[in-house]
C-alpha positions as a Markdown table, in Angstrom:
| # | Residue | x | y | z |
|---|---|---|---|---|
| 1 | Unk | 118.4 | 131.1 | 58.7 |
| 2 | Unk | 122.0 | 130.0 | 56.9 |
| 3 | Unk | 120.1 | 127.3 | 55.7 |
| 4 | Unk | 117.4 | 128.3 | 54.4 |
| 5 | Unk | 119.1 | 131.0 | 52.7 |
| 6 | Unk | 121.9 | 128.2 | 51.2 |
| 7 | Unk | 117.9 | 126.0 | 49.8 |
| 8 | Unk | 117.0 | 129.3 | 48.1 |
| 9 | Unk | 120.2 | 129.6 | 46.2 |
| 10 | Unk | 120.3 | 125.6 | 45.5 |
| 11 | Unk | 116.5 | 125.9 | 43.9 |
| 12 | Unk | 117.9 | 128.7 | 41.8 |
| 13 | Unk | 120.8 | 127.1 | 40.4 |
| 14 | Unk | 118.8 | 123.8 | 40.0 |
| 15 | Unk | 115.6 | 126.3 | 38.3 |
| 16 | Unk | 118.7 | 127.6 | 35.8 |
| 17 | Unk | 120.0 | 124.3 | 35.2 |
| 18 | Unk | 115.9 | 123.1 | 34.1 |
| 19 | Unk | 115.3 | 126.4 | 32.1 |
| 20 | Unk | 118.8 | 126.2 | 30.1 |
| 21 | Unk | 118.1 | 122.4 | 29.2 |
| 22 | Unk | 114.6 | 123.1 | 27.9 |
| 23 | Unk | 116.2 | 126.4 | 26.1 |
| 24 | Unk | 118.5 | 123.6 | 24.7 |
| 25 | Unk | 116.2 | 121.5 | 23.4 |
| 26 | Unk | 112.8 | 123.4 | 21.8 |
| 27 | Unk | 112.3 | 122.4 | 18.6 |
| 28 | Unk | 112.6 | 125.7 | 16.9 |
| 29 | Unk | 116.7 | 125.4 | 18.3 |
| 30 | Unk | 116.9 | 121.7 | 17.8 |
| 31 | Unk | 116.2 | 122.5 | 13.9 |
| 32 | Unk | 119.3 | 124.1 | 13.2 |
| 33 | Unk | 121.3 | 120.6 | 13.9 |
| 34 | Unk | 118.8 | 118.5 | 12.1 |
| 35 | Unk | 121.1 | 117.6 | 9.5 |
| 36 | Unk | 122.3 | 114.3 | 7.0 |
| 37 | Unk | 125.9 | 115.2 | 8.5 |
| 38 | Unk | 127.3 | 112.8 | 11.4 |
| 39 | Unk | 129.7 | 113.2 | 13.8 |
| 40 | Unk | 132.1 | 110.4 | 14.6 |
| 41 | Unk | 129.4 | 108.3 | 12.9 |
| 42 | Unk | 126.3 | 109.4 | 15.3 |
| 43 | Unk | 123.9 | 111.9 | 13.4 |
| 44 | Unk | 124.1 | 115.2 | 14.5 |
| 45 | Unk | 121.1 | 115.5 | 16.3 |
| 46 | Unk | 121.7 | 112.8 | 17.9 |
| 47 | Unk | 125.0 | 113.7 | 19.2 |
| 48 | Unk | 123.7 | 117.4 | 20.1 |
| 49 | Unk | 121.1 | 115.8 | 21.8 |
| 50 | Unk | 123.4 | 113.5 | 24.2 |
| 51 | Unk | 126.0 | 115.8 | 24.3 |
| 52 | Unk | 123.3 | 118.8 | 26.2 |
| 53 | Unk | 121.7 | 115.6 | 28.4 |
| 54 | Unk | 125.3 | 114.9 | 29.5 |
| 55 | Unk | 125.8 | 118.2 | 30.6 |
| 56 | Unk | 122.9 | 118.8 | 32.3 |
| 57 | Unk | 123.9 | 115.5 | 34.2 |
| 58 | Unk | 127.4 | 116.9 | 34.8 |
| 59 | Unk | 125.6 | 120.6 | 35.9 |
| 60 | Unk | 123.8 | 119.0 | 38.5 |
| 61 | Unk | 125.9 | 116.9 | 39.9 |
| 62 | Unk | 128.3 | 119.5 | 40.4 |
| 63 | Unk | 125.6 | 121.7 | 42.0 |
| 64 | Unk | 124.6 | 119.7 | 44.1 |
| 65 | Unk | 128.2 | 118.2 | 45.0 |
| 66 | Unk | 128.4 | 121.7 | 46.4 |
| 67 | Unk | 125.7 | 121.7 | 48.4 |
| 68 | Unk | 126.3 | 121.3 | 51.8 |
């Protein structure tokens, strides 16, 4: 039953991970850093962009580093 309970509360964690990246990246939010400005040379899109991919990357590594 432990672990069943402990797969319940890793799907959530991974569901809130999914539903914050797509939150991060609908167009209506994207707009507000589609800019000419650039950030260490990168565009800012661009750099928003990689910068929410690389921490959904870190967010479910660390979730599921957890994990039993």
């Amino acid at each position: 039953m432990a672990e069943s309970q402990d797969d319940e509360q890793l799907a959530g964690r991974l569901a809130a991970v999914t539903a914050l990246a797509i939150v991060l990246i609908v167009p209506p939010f994207l707009t507000q850093f589609d800019r000419t400005d650039r950030v260490l040379g990168v565009p800012v899109l661009w750099a928003y962009l990689y910068l929410v991919w690389a921490m959904v990357i870190v967010l479910v590594a660390v979730i599921g580093g957890r994990s039993r």
